[in-house]
N, C-alpha and C positions, 0 to 999 in steps of 0.2 A: 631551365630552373627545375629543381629536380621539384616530387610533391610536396617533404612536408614544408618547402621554401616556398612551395605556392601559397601553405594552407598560413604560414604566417606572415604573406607580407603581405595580403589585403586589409584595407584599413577596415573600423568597423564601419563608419558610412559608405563605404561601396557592396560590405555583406547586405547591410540593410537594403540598399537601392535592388541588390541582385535578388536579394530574400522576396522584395515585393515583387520584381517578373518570373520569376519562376517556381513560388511554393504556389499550392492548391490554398484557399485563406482559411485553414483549420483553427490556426491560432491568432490569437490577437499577443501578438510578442512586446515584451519590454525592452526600451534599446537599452541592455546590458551585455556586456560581452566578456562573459566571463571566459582564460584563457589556461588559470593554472589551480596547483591549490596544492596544501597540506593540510593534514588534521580537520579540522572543521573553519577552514579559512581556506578563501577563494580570492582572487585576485583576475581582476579583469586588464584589460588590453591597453589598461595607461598605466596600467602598478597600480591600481588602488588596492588594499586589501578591504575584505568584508569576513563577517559572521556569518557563516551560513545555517540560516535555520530552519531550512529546507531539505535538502539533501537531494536533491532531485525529485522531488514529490516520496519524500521515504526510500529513494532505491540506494542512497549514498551511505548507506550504516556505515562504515569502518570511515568515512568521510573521502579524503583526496591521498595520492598519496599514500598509503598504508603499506609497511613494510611488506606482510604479508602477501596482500595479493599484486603487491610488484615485484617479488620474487617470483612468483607462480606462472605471472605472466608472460615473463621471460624466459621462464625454462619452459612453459607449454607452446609459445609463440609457434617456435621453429619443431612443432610436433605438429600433428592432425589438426586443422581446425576442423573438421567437419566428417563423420560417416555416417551410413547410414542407419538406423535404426534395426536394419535388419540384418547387423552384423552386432560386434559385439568389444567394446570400450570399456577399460577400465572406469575411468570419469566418470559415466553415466550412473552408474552401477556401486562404484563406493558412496557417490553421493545418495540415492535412494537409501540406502544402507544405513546413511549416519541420520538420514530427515526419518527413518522408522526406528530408530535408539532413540530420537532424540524426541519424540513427537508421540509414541507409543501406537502409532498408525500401521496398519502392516503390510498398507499395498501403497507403493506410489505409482503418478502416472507424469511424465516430465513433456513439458511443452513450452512455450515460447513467452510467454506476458500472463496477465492475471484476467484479462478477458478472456485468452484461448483456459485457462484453465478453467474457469466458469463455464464458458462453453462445453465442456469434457463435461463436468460437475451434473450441466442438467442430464447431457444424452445419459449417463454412468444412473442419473437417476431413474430416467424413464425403461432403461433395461431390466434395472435392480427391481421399479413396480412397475410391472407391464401392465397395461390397461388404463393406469394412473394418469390422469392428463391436467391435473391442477399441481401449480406449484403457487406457494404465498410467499411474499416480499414482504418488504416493509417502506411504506412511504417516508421520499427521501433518500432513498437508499440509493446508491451506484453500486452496479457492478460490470461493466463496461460497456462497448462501444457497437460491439458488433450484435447483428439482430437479433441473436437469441443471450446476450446479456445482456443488452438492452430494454428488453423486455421483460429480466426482472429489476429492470432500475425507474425507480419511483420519483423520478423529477420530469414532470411535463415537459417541462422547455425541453430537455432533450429527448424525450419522446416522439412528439406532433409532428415534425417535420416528418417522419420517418413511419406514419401509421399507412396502414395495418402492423403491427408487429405480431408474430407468433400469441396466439392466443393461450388460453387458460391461467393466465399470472394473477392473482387475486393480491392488492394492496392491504396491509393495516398498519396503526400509527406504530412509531418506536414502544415498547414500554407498555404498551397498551394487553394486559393477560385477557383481558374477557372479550374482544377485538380477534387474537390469535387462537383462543378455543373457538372462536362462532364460524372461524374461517376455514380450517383442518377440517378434511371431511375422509370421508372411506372413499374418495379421489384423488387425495392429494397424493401425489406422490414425495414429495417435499417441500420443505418451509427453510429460506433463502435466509440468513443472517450475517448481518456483519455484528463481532462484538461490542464492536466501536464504530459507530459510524464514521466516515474521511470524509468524502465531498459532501456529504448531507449537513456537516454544519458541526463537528467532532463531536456525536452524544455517543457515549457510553448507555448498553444496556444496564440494565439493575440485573442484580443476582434472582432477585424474584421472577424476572421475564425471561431468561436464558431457562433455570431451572423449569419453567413453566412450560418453554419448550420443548424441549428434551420429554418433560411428562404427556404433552399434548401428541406429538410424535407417535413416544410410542404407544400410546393408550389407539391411535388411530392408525396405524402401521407407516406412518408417513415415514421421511429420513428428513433428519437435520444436519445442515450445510451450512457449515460456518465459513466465510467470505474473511480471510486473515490476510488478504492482500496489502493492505496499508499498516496493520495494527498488530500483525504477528512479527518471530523472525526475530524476538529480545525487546520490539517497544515500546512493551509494555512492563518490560522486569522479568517476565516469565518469559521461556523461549514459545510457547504459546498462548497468545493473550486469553484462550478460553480456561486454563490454567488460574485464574485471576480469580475463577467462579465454580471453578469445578466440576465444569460438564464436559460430557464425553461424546462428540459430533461422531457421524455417521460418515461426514467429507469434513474435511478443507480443502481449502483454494489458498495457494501460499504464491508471491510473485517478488516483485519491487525488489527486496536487497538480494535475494536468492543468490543473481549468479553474481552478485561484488563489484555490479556495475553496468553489466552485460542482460542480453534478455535470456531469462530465463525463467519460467512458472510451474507449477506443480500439482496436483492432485491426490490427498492423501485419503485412504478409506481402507474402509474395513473387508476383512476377509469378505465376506457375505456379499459386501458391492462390488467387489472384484471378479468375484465368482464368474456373476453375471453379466464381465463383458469377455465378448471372445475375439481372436484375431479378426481382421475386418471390418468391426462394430467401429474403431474411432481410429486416428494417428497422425501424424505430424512429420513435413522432412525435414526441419530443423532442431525439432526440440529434444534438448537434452545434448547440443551438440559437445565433445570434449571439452573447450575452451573455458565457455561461461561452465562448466559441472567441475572443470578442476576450481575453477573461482571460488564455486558456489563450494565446494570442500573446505577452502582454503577463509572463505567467511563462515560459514560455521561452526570451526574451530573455534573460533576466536569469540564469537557472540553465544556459544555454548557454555563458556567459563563460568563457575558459579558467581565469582568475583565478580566478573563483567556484568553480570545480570545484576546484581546485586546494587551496584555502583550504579546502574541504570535506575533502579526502582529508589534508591533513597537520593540520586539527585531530581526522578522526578517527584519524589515527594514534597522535596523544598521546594522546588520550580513552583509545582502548584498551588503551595502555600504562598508561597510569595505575591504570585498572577492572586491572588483571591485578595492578600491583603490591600495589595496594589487597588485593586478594587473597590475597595470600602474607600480609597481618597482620592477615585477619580470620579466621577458619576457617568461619564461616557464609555464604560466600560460596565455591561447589563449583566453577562454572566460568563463564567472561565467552568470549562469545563475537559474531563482527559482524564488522564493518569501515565505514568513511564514516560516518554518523551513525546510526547503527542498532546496536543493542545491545542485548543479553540478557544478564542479571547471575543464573545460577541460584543459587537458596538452599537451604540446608537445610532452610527451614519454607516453610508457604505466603506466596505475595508479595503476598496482598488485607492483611492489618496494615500490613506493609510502607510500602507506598504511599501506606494513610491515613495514617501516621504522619508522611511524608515532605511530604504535602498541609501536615499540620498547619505543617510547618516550611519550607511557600511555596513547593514543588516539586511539578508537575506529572509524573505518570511512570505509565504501565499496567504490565501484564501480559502474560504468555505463556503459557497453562496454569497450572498452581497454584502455580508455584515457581518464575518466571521475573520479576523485572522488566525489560518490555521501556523500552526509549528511543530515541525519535525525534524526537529537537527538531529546531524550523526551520531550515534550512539558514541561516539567517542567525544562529543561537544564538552570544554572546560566548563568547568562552573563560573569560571573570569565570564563566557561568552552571556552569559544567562543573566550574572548579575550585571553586567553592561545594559543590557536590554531592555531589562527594568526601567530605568531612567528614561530613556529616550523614549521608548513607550509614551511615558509620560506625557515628557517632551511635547513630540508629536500631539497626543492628544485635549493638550491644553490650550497648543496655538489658537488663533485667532481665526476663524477662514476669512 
């Protein structure tokens, strides 16, 4: 039986049975099985179809499917997947190219997910200020997995297990400006932001707290580092969600839809942080491979279009308005909060029924903490899928337990 015969004639209860002896328990998985998909519809291993309004936690923009990058795929398949970084690819290289047109950044650094590029973010800061050994978060905040992003990620639970973690990370609340003055000092070397917070429960900074930073920064020589892994990349309307408020970071960290499906994450910064790192200081042997950077071209294009963006930003404007009215005649529904295609619906109860319930009735949609359904559909998600959702939203939260 040749492979991809193998990979489809296992039923899904025997993946499940095999999934339980052989994965490490990172995940606490839902038995769905999803198999195919177009557009922003996905269809699992009996033919059901669903909405997907997830996208893979944000990495699905162009959704399933997409002309675009199944053209790309095919004609780069049977080319290079992989050299080394100390040669030299087209791929790699147009892509940096279009993420500094397109982002106004004018150094990238290309590597593998949104943690490794976090990771790059602090080292690129502590070279940029030597001596510098504080950096401030924000409580709440993720920014990933591995120790030194972990460390500026501000939710305990996933902390504790794992302390000591690299020192000098200084917490303050979201939002909080007098909080982030008391904390930036002639140590810090950088102040860690998401514009939107993702796993933290979807808050949106204020234009007051962004600007605040940026002035707090550089009144203190610190660098600010904006965290666009979940919230940049078009979705937000703007191809960068800082764009929204008008401030002009020192980094980002850019990852999820980048390479159109594939891993691939990113590092963008300014001449002056650039300067300061030299051969040696950092690097990666996957990242930036050909494969996902022709992707990540080939989603670019497409999520660059003024139109596209456009069409993102006034369907999430309805969306939101809708989620808010929806709101005033549900009362289990405390606050919606987002912009662009990004949303958090907080509940009264926990949002894990929720979302099974929601699955059962052919919608795709996560979580934010315990009481958050987050949503992120494809940027190419119909307006049919949105105003479907509505209802059953409902639905769901009016049953009976």
């Amino acid at each position: 039986m040749s492979q991809p015969d193998v990979l489809h004639a296992v039923s899904p209860k025997e993946i499940e049975e095999k999934a339980a002896r052989v994965f490490v328990g990172t995940y606490k998985r839902t038995p769905f099985h999803p198999r195919s998909g177009s557009g922003a519809r996905l269809v699992d291993a009996d033919g059901k179809e669903y909405w997907d309004l997830l996208a893979g936690i944000a990495v699905n923009a162009l959704g399933y499917a997409h002309p675009d990058l199944v053209s790309t795929l095919q004609k780069e398949a049977g080319s290079l997947l992989h050299v080394s970084n100390l040669y030299y690819h087209p791929a790699p290289t147009l892509l940096a190219e279009k993420l500094v047109e397109l982002s106004g950044m004018p150094k990238v650094f290309l590597c593998n997910s949104g943690t490794e590029a976090n990771e790059a973010a602090i080292k690129f800061t502590r070279l940029a200020r030597p001596g510098r050994t504080r950096i401030v978060s924000l409580v709440e905040s993720f920014h990933g997995r591995t120790l030194g992003a972990l460390a500026l990620t501000g939710h305990e639970p996933y902390r504790t297990p794992f302390a000591p973690l690299p020192s000098g990370v200084v917490f303050v609340p979201p939002n909080d400006v007098d909080a982030l003055a008391a904390a930036v000092d002639e140590n810090t070397a950088a102040v860690f932001l998401e514009p939107i917070m993702g796993e933290g429960g979807v808050v949106p900074m204020t234009a007051e707290f962004l600007a605040a930073a940026r002035r707090i920064c550089d009144a203190k020589g610190a660098l600010l580092v904006l965290d666009e892994i979940q919230c940049g990349l078009g979705r937000t309307g703007t191809f960068m969600a800082c764009a929204n408020w008008g401030v002009t970071p020192d980094l980002v960290t850019l990852a999820k839809p980048l390479g159109g499906g594939l891993p691939l994450g990113a590092v963008l910064c300014t001449e002056a942080v650039a300067g300061a790192v030299k051969p040696g200081h950092h690097g990666t042997t996957f990242g930036g491979n050909p494969l996902a950077c022709a992707l990540g071209l080939a989603m670019l294009e497409v999520v660059s279009r003024p139109a596209f963006l456009t069409n993102v930003k006034e369907l999430g404007d309805w969306f939101g308005g809708a989620l808010r009215e929806l709101a005033t005649r549900v009362p289990a529904i405390k606050d919606v909060r987002g912009m662009g295609l990004m949303w958090g619906i907080e509940l009264d109860r926990e949002a894990g029924p929720v979302i099974r319930a929601l699955l059962a009735q052919g919608f795709v949609c996560g979580t934010s903490r315990t009481h958050v359904i987050r949503l992120l559909p494809p940027l190419v998600v119909p307006k049919a899928a949105l105003e479907a959702f509505l209802p059953a939203l409902q639905s769901v939260l009016e049953e009976k337990p």
